[in-house]
VEXDREN-2710 file (C-alpha; in Angstrom, 1 decimal):
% VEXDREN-2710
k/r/px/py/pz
1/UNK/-39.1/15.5/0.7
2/UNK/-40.0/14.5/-2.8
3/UNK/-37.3/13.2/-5.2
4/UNK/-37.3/13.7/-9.3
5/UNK/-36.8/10.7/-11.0
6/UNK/-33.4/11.8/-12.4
7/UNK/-32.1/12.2/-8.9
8/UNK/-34.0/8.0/-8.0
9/UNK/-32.5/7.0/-11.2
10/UNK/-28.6/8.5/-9.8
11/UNK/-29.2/7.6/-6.3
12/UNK/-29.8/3.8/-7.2
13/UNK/-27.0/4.0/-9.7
14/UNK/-24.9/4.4/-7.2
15/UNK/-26.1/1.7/-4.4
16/UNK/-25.9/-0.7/-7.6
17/UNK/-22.4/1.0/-8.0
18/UNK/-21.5/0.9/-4.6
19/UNK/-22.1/-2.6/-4.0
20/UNK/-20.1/-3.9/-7.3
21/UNK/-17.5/-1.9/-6.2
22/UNK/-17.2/-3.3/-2.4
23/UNK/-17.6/-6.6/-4.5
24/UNK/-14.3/-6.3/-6.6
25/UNK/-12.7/-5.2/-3.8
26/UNK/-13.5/-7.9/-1.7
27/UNK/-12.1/-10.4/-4.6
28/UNK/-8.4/-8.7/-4.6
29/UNK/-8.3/-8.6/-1.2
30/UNK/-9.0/-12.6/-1.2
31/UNK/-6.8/-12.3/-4.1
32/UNK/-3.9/-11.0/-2.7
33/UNK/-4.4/-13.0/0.5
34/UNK/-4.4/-16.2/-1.3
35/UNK/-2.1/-16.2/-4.6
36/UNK/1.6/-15.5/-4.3
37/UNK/3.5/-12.6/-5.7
38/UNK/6.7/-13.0/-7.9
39/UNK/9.7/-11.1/-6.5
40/UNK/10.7/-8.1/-7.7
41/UNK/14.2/-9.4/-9.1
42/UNK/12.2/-12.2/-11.2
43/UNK/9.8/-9.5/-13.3
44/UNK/10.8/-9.2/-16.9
45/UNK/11.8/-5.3/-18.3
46/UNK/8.7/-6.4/-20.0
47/UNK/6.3/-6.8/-16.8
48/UNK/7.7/-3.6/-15.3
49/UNK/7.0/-1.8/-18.3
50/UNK/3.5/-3.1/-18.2
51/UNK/2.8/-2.3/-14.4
52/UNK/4.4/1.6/-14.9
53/UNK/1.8/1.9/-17.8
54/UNK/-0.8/0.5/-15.3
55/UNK/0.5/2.4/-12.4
56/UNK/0.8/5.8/-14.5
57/UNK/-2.9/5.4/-15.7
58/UNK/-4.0/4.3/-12.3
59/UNK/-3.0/7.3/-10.9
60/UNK/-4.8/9.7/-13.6
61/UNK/-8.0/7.8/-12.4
62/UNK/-7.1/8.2/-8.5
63/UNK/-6.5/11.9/-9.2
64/UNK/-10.1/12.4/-11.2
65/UNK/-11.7/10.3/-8.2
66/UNK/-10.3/12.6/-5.8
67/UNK/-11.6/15.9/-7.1
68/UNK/-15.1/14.3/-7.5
69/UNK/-14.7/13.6/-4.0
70/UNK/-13.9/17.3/-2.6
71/UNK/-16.5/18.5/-5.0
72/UNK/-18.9/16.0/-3.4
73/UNK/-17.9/17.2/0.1
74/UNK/-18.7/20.7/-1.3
75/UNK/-22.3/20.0/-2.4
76/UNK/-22.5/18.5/0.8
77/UNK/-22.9/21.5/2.6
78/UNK/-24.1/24.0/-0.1
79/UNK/-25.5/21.5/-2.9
80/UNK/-28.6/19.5/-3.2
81/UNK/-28.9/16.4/-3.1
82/UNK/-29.1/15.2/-6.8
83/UNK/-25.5/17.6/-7.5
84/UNK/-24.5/15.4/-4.5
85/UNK/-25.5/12.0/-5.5
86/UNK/-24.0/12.9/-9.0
87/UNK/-20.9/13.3/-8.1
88/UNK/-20.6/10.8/-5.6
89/UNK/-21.4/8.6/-8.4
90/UNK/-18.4/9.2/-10.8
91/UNK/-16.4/9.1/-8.3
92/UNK/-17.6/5.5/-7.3
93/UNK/-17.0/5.0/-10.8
94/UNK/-13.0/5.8/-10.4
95/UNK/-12.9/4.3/-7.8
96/UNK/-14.3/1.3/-9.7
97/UNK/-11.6/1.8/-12.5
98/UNK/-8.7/2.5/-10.1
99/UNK/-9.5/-1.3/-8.4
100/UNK/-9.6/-2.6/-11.6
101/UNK/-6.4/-1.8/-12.7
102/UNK/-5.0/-2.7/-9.3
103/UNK/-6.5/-6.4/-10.7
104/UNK/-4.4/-5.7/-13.8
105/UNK/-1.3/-5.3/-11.6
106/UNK/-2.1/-8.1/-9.2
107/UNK/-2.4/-10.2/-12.2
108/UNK/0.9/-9.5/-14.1
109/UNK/3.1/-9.8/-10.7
110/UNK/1.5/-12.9/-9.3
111/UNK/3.1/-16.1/-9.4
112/UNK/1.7/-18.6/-11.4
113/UNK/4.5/-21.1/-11.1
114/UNK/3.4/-22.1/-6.9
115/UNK/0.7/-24.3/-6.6
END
C-alpha cells in the first residue's frame, strides 16, 4: 500500500501531535498532583468569573473534538485512510486546546500562598 505525500505529511502531523499532547498532559497531571488548590470559599468573584469564561470555551472545544472523533470513527469503516488520519488530527488538535485551557484553570485556582 503506497501513501501520497499529503496523507505522510498528516499522518506524521499527528504522531508529532500525539506525542506533545500526551506531553502536556502528563505535566497537569504532575501538576495537579504536586501544587495545592485554593478552596472554593477563598476564589475572588473575579477568579470565578475567569474560570466560567475558561470553562464555557473549554467546552465549545470539547464539543468540536468530539464530532471530529465520531466522524473519524465513520471513515474508519467507510473512509480511507488519509480522510481518517485528517480527522483524527483536528481532533488531536482539540484535544490539545481543551488540555490547555484545563492549564489555564489549574493555574488561576492553585494556591500560590503554600510552599
Amino acid at each position: 500500500m503506497s501513501l501520497d505525500p499529503i496523507t505522510t505529511v498528516v499522518c506524521i502531523a499527528l504522531l508529532i501531535l500525539t506525542v506533545y499532547n500526551i506531553r502536556i498532559s502528563w505535566q497537569l497531571a504532575k501538576l495537579k498532583s504536586t501544587v495545592p488548590v485554593k478552596p472554593f470559599e477563598s476564589l475572588s468573584s473575579l477568579e470565578l468569573n475567569e474560570i466560567e469564561n475558561i470553562n464555557h470555551d473549554r467546552r465549545k472545544w470539547n464539543i468540536v473534538g468530539n464530532i471530529f472523533f465520531v466522524v473519524s470513527l465513520g471513515l474508519a469503516f467507510i473512509g480511507t485512510i488519509s480522510q481518517l488520519a485528517y480527522f483524527l488530527t483536528l481532533y488531536t488538535v482539540c484535544n490539545i486546546v481543551v488540555v490547555r485551557y484545563n492549564i489555564q484553570t489549574f493555574n488561576v485556582v492553585r494556591d500560590d500562598r503554600a510552599k
